[in-house]
N, C-alpha and C positions, 0 to 999 in steps of 0.2 A: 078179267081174263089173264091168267098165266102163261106167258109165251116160254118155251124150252130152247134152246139151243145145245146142239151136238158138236163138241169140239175134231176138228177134224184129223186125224194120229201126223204126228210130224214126222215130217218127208226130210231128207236130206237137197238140202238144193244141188243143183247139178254144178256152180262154181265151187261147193264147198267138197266136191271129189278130186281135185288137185293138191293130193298131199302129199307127192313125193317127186323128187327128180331121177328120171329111169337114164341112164347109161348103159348104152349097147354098142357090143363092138369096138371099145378103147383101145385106138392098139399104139398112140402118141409115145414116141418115143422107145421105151422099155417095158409100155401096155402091151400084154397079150391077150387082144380081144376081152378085156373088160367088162364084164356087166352085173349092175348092183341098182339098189333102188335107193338114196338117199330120204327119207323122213325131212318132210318141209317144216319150218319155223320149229325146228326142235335144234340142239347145239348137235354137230355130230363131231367128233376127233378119227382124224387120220394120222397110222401109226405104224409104223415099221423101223428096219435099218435105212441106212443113209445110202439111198440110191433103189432104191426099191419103187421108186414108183409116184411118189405122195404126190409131189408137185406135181407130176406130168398128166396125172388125175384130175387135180384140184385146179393150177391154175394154167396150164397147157390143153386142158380139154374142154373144162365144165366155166372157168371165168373167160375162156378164149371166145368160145364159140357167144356166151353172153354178148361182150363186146363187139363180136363182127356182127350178131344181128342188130344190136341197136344200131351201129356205125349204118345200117341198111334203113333206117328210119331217115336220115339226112334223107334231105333236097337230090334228083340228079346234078343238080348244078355243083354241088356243095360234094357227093362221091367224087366228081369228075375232078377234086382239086385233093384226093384221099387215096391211099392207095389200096388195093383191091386186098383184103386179109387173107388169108388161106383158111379153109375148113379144117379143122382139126381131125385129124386121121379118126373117125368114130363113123359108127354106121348109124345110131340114132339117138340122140338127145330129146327129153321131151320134160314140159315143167321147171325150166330154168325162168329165173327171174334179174332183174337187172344185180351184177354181179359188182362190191363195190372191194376194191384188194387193199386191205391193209396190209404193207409189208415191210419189210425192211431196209428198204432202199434210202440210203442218207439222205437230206432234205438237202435243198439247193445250194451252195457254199454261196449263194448270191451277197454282197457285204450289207447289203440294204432286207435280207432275211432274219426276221429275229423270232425266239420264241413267242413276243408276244402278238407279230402283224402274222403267223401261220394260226392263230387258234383267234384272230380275231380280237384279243384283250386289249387289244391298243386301240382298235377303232371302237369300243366301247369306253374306253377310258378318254381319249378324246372327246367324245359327247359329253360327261360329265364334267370334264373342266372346261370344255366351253360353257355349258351352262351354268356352274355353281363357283367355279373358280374365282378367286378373289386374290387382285383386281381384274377386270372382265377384259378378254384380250382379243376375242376374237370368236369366229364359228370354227368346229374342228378343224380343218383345213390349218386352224394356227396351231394347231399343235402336233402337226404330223410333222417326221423329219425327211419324207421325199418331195416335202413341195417347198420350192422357193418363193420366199417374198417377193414380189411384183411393184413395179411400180409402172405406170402406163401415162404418158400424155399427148395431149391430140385431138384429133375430130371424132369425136362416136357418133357413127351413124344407125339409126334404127330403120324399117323398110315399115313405110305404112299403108291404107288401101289406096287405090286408086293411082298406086305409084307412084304416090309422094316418100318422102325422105326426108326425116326429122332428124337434122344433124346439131350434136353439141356440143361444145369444146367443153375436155375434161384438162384439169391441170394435175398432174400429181395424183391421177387413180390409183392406190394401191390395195394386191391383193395377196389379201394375212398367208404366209406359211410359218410352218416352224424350222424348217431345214437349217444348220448350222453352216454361214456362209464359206466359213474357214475349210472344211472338210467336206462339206457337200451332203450332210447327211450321215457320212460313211463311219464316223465317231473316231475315226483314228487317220494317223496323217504320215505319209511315209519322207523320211528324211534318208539323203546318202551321207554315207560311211565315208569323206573326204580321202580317209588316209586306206580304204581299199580300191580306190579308186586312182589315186596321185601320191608317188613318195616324192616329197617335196624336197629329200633333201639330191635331189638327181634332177639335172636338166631335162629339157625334151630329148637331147641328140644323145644324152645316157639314158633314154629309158623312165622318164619320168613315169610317162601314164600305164597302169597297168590294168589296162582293160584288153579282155581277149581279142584281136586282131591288130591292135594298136602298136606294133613293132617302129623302135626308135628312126628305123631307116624306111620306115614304110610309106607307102602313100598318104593315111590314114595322119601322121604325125605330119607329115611334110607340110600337110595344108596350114598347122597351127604353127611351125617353126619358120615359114616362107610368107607368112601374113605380112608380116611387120610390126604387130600388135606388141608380141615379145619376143626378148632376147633368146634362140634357141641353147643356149651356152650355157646360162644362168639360172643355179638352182629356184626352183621353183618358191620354196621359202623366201629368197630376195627377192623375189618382186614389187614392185609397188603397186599399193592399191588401186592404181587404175589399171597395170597391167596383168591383176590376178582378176580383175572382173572382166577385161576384153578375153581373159583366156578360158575364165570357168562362166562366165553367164551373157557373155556380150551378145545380143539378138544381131538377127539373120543382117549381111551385110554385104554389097558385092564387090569383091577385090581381086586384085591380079595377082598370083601365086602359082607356079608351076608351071608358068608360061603358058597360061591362059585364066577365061573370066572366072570366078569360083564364087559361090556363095559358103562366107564365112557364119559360123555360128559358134558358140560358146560352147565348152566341152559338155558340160551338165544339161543345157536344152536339147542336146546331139542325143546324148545317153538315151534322155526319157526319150525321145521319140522314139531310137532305131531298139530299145532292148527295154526300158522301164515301164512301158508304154504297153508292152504284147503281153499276152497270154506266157507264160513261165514254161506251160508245157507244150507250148510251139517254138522253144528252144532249143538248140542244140545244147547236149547236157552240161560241157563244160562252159558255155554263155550262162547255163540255168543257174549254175552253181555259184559263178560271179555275181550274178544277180541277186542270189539269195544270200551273200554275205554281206554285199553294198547295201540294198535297202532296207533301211530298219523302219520297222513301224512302233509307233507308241502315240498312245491317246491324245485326240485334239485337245490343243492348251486353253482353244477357245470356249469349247464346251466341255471343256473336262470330259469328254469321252459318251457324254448323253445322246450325240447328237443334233439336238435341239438348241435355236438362237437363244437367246437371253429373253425377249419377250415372252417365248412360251415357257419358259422353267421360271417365270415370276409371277404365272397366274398359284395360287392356292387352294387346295382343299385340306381342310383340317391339320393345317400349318406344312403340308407336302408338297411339292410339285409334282406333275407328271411323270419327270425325270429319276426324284425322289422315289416313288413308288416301282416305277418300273425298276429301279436298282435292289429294290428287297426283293427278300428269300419270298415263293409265294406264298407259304403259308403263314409267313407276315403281312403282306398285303393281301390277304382274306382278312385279316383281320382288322385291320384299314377298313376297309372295305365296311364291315360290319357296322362300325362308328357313324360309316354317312346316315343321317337321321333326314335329312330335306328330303317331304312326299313331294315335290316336282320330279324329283328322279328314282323315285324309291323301285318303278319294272327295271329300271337298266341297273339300280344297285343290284336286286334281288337278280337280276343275268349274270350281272359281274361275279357276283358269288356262287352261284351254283356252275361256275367255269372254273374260279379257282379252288372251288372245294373236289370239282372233278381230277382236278390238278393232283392236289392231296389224295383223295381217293385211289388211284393207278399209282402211287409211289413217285410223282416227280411235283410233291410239294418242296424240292431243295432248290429249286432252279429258278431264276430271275429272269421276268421278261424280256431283258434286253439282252441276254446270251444269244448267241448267232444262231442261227439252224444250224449253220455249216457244223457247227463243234459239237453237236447230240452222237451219239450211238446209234446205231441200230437201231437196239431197243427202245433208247429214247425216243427216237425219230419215229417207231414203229406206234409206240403208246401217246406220242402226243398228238400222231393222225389220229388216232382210236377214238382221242377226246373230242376231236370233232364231231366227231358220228355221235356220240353219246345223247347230244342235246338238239339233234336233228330229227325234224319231222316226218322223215321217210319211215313209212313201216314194210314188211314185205317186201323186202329186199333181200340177197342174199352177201353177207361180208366171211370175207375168205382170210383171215388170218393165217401166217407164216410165223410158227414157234411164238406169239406173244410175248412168253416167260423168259427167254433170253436176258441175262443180263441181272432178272431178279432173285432175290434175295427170299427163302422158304417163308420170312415174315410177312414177302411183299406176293406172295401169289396166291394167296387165299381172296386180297382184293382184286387180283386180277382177275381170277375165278369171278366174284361177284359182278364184275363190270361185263362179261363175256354171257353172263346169265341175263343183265340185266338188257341186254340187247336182241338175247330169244326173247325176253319175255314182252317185247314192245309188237312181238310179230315177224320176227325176219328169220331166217335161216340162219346160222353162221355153220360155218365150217372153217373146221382148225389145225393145222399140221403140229404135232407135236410131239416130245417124247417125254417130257417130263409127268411122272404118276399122278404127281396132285392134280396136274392137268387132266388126266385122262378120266379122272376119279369124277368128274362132274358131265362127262359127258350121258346123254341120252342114248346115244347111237355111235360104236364104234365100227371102222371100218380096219383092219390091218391089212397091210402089202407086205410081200416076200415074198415064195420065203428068204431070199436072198438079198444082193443087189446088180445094179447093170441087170446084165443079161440071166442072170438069176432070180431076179425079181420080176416084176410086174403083174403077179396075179393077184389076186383076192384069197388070203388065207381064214381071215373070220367078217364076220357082218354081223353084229347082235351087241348086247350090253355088257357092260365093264366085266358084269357078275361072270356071265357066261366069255370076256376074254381072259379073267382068270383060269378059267376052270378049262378052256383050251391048251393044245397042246404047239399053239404059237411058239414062235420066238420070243414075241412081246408079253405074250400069254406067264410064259415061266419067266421071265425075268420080272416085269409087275410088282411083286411082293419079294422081290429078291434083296435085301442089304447088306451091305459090306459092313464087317463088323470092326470092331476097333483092334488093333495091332495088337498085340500079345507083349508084345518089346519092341521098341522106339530106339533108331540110328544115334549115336551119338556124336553131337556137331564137332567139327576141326576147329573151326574158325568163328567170324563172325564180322558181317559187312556196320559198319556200325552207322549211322544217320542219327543226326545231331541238329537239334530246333529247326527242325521242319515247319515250313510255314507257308507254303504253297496252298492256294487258294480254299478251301477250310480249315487246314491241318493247322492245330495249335501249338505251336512248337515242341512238336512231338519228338521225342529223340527213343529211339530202340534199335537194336542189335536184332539183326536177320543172321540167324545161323549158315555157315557153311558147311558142303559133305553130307548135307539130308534133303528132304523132300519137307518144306516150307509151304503150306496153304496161307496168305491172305486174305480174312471173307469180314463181312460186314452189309448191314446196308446198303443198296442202292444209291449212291453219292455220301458213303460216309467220309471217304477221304483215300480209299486204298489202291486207286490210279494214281493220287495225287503224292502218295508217301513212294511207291514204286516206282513208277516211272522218271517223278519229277526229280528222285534223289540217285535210283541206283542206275537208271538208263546216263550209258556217254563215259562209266567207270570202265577201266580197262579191264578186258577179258569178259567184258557184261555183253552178254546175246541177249536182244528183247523180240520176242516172237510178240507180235500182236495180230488184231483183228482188222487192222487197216485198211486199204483200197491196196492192191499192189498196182505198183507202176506199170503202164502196160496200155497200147492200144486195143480195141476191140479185136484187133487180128492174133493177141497175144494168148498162149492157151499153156499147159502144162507140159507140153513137149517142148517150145520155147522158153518157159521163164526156169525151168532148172536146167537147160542145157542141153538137153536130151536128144531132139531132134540134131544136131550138131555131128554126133556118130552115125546115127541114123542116116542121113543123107550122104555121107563120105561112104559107108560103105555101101548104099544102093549105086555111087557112082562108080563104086570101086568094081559092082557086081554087074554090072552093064556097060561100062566104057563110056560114060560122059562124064560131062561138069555135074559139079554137086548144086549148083545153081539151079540147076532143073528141078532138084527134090523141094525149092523155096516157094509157097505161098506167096515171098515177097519179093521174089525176084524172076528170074528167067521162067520158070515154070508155071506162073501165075496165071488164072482164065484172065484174059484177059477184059468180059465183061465185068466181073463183078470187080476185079484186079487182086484177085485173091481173097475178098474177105468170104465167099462162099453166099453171101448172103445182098441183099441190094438194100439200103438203107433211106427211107427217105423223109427228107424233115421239112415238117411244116409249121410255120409260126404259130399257128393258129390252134395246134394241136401235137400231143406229142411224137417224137420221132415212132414210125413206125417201119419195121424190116422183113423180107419176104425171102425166100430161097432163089437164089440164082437160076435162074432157067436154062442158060448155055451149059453148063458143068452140075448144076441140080444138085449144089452145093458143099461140092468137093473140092473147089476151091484152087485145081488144076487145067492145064491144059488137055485133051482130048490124049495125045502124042505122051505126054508123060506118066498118063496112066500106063500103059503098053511095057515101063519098064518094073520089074518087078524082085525082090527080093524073098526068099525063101517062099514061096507061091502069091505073096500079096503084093499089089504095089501102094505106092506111097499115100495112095489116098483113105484104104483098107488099113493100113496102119495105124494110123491115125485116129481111126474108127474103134481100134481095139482099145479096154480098156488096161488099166495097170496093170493087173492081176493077168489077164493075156498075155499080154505085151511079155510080163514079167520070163514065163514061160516059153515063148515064141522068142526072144533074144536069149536063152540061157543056152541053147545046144543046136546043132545044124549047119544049116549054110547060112542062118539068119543069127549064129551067133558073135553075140557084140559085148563083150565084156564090159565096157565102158557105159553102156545104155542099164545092163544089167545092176551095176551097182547102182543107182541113180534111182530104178526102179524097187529095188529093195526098200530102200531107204523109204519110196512112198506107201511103199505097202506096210511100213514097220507100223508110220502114223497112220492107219486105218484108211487109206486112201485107195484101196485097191480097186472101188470100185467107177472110179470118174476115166472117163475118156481122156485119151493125150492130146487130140483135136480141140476137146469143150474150153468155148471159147470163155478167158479167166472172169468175163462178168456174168458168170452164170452160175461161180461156186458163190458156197454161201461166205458168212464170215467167221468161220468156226474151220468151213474145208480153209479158205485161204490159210489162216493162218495153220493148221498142220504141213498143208504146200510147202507154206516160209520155215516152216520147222523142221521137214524133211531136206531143205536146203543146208542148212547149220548141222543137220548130224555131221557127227565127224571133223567141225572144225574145231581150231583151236579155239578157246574159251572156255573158263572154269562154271562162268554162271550164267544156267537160262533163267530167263522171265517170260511165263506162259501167261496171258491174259484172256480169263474164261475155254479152257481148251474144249470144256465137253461141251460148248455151242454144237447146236446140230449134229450131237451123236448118241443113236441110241443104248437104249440102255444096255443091251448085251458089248456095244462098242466102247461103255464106260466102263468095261474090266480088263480092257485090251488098251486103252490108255492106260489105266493104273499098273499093269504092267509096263509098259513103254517105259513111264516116269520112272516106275524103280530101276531099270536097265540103264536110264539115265542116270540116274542118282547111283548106281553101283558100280557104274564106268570113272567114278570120282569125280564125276558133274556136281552144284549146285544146283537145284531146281529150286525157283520160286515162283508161286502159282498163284494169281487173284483167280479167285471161285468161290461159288454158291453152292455147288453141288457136294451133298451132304459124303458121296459115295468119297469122295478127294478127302471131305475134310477127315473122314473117320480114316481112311488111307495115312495121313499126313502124319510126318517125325512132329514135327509143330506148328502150333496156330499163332496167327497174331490176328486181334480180333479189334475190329475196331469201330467206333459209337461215340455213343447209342445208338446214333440219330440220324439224319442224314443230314447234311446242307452245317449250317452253324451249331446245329444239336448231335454234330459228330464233330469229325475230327480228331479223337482222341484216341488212343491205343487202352481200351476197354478190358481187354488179357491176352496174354501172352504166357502159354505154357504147350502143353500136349492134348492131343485131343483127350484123352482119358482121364486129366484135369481139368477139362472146358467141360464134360460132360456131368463130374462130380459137383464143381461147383454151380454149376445152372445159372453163373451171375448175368449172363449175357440173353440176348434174345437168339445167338446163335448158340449157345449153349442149351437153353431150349431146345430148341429143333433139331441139335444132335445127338440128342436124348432121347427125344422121341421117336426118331431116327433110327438108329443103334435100340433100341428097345429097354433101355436104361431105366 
């Protein structure tokens, strides 16, 4: 008997109908009522000019709200020690998935931070030389540099049933670290500057010590002249040795001086505690500045700068130590690596390597695991989280990248692209902020903002595929396939900065002439050498301005009306135009809410989790008194002001009763570098590092100085705002400026009077000044991998 079966037609299950995330009602920030449907586990790119919207979409609406519902998964117990998130101004989110933000926020300057303990290499590297290392030293533990060797003697007690106590005298317990006792770990050891600290050849009562407060007749000295220890008369060079150590290092002591009891201490132990000791930027600036020319740091002698004791840098593998290894380039120690043959450890070889071939992969095979976090980029910082996520078992998640491509080099974003693909294709969402083409060229799903920025932005101008954002009548749309083509005729240089056996950390004593009176691009690879040739040679020459991508100085209260001055007019004449103190118009002084104390915002930090911040509820985040709003300048008051961005502002101080000549030029100057569209209030850790450094650049127009040094200027600017710097620059360079510009972006280089190009390679496999001519001879010759890609570029 034949039995038949009917198969039954396939249904759709009803979990596999969540395939998009729906956004309604965005109105965060400079969203105006927003609504789109993102495509789940597909790549999608968000894309406009700079202030349009992206972020406040991306990670202001769609990662926020992520984050505040999980944070709702805690314990009450566990809310009740959290503070309450705010919902993001939306009316309905649906379909979000846990949101993981790779971005660009530098990694911890922590000194115990290194590339290799944030990606984990080290605590895999650890297991391996505890276990195959030759001679055998220890369990990992001996070979980490935050633990200290131990030594324990005494009763150990264990608790057993019945309430007994099995007690044992241990002698001499010891327990293995690898910590270098000398430095702590830290690899490097700071010594003082004797002779910034004491001119020896001057008494106390002339002035010997010149530390800031220390005056000859002051209290501060008296205690050391009134000791008795030494002679206050007598240069400090004549002393004798017992009386230069009771003065510089003699511990705590109590004596009678100044007509009463006093605890005496040595000048050097005094130091470190009251100023060596603190935080640098809890100083008052000129303390900061003594500080920072007194202590010099340079590598422990003990461990030559590894960190690690002597016991763990004398275990071996394949004639290396740990130390050893971690000081290669990585893409040398992959290859290390490769060599381990012992099947005892053969899963944590084959880990070890598909970490450092990730490394390779993303473009930061030039970098050594014992490099600080604190010293990465951005960029770095941004691709070496990314590496973590790479070989993580989370699928269906969604990761939100901020511009990836920053920092890379046209040879290095094709793997960026693959690494970006290979994380849709595991199952997750990703979404991407970005402006660069190649970037955009791979996504599934674009979304564009504008049309504008600020207050001219925030809508939805396309939603569909690359094809269909060409064929729009976007911003992004027509700019997409737009190139700058190569100069016709090329500036002819004046001068010529000249740099002579260069040899800062890859540079192989490179020596070349950087033209004056033109427009100079620097580009090369990703750690070929061309911060280390710029900055390390032409930064600190007289008349040399270096704009970089730095942190600028500045508390969280500090915004763009503060660090250029601005605010300064601004308040004098709101006081001039209502009859008080200009004190009132301060954030940080007399006019301040007094709950939040001007920051606008309430900040609260938890050990356990990171700092989180909510809107002031007394002032609802203006950052005022009730009474100071009330006073008002050409229809707005101070808090309204503030709210306007450059390009308002700009307008609103040019004529009227609110005209301020003084604010005026100031704001030119920000709108020259494309910055018209940020807020004078937005608080400075909230630009990127592309805005900052135009900030620091609209600062310098106008000063004196022959040579600027722009470092990547087109960070974070769209492509229609990359023919508005290349204007900028020539205005620069026509005003009888220098411009010298490290960049990637191909639009500069084809723009550029001349290249200097520099390789191959990156890490040890560069370093070398590769060519140096005009871009229209970098594109003929093709000898370069930059010459490539500005070939294909230019359409050559």
């Amino acid at each position: 008997m034949t039995m038949t079966t009917t198969q039954e037609p396939a249904t759709q299950h009803p979990a596999d109908r969540h395939t998009v995330i729906r956004v309604r009602g965005a109105r965060e920030n400079n969203l105006k009522d927003v609504s789109l449907e993102i495509p789940k586990r597909r790549l999608t790119v968000f894309t406009g000019v700079s202030g349009s919207g992206k972020s406040s979409l991306v990670f202001a609406t769609i990662a926020a709200e992520s984050r505040r519902l999980i944070d709702e998964t805690y314990s009450t117990f566990v809310q009740g020690f959290m503070p309450s998130l705010p919902r993001p101004d939306v009316d309905h989110l649906e379909g979000i998935s846990t949101a993981i933000l790779v971005d660009q926020e530098r990694m911890g300057a922590n000194v115990r931070s290194t590339v290799g303990t944030v990606t984990d290499a080290n605590a895999m590297l650890r297991n391996l030389f505890s276990r195959i290392g030759e001679p055998y030293v220890g369990p990992p533990t001996a070979f980490s540099f935050n633990v200290p060797t131990s030594r324990a003697s005494g009763v150990m007690s264990t608790d057993k049933a019945d309430g007994k106590t099995d007690k044992k005298i241990v002698r001499e317990q010891v327990y293995l670290g690898g910590m270098c006792p000398e430095c702590e770990g830290r690899g490097t050891v700071s010594t003082l500057d004797l002779s910034v600290i004491v001119d020896e050849s001057r008494s106390l009562n002339e002035g010997a010590i010149l530390v800031p407060g220390y005056k000859a007749d002051g209290w501060m000295v008296k205690g050391f002249s009134e000791s008795g220890f030494v002679d206050p008369d007598k240069p400090v060079r004549e002393y004798t040795a017992t009386e230069r150590e009771n003065f510089l290092y003699k511990e705590k002591t109590k004596i009678k001086a100044l007509g009463m009891n006093l605890t005496y201490e040595g000048l050097i132990p005094k130091l470190r505690a009251s100023m060596f000791g603190k935080d640098p930027e809890s100083l008052q600036p000129h303390v900061r500045r003594f500080v920072e020319r007194a202590a010099v740091f340079g590598p422990c002698p003990a461990c030559d700068g590894t960190r690690l004791n002597e016991s763990a840098r004398s275990a071996k593998v394949r004639g290396l130590s740990i130390a050893d290894v971690c000081r290669m380039q990585i893409t040398d120690a992959a290859e290390w690596v490769r060599g381990v043959d012992d099947p005892g450890v053969a899963p944590l070889r084959d880990a070890l390597l598909h970490l450092f071939d990730s490394f390779v992969a993303i473009g930061l095979g030039y970098l050594s695991l014992d490099r600080s976090a604190g010293t990465l980029s951005g960029g770095e910082a941004q691709r070496t989280k990314m590496i973590r996520h790479l070989g993580s078992a989370l699928t269906d998640v969604t990761y939100v990248f901020d511009e990836p491509t920053i920092g890379l080099h046209p040879h290095d974003i094709q793997r960026m692209n693959n690494l970006l693909i290979e994380l849709r294709d595991k199952g997750n969402t990703v979404l991407v902020v970005e402006h660069k083409p190649e970037a955009i060229a791979i996504a599934d799903h674009v979304v564009d903002l504008g049309p504008g920025a600020g207050s001219d932005g925030g809508t939805v101008c396309f939603e569909g595929t690359v094809e269909g954002l060409r064929a729009s009548d976007t911003l992004t749309g027509k700019h997409l396939d737009l190139r700058v083509s190569l100069k016709e005729s090329v500036r002819e240089p004046d001068g010529a900065l000249e740099i002579r056996g260069a040899s800062q950390n890859n540079l192989v004593g490179v020596d070349v002439d950087v033209p004056t009176g033109v427009l100079t691009v620097v580009t090369g690879v990703a750690g070929s050498g061309k911060s280390s040739l710029i900055h390390g040679n032409l930064a600190g020459r007289d008349g040399v301005v270096v704009v970089d991508q730095g942190a600028i100085k500045g508390s969280r209260r500090s915004n763009p009306a503060t660090y250029t001055g601005l605010l300064e007019p601004i308040r004098k004449e709101f006081a001039r135009a209502n009859d008080v103190k200009p004190a009132l118009f301060s954030a940080n002084s007399e006019g301040a809410c007094p709950t939040c104390k001007g920051n606008g915002r309430i900040y609260t930090e938890l050990g356990f989790m990171e700092t989180v911040e909510t809107p002031c509820e007394d002032c609802g985040g203006k950052r005022f008194q009730a009474a100071v709003l009330e006073y008002r300048l050409g229809g707005l008051n101070i808090a309204e002001v503030l709210d306007l961005s450059v390009a308002e502002a700009h307008a609103f101080f040019r004529e009227g009763e609110a005209r301020i000549p003084a604010a005026h030029k100031i704001l030119s100057h920000l709108e020259d570098v494309g910055l018209g569209y940020i807020k004078l209030g937005q608080p400075l850790n909230t630009l990127s590092g592309g805005e900052r450094q135009r900030l620091k650049l609209a600062m310098h127009m106008g000063e004196p100085g022959g040579v600027y040094i722009l470092d990547e200027p087109t960070t974070g600017l769209h492509l229609a705002d990359v023919e508005n710097l290349l204007a900028l620059l020539d205005r620069l360079v026509d005003s009888g400026k220098s411009v010298v510009v490290i960049e990637h972006h191909q639009a500069v280089m084809a723009h550029a009077d001349w290249i200097i190009d520099l390789g191959p390679g990156a890490g040890h496999d560069g370093g070398r000044v590769v060519f140096e001519g005009t871009p229209a001879e970098l594109v003929a010759a093709r000898s370069t991998l930059t010459g490539e890609h500005l070939a294909q570029y230019v359409g050559a």
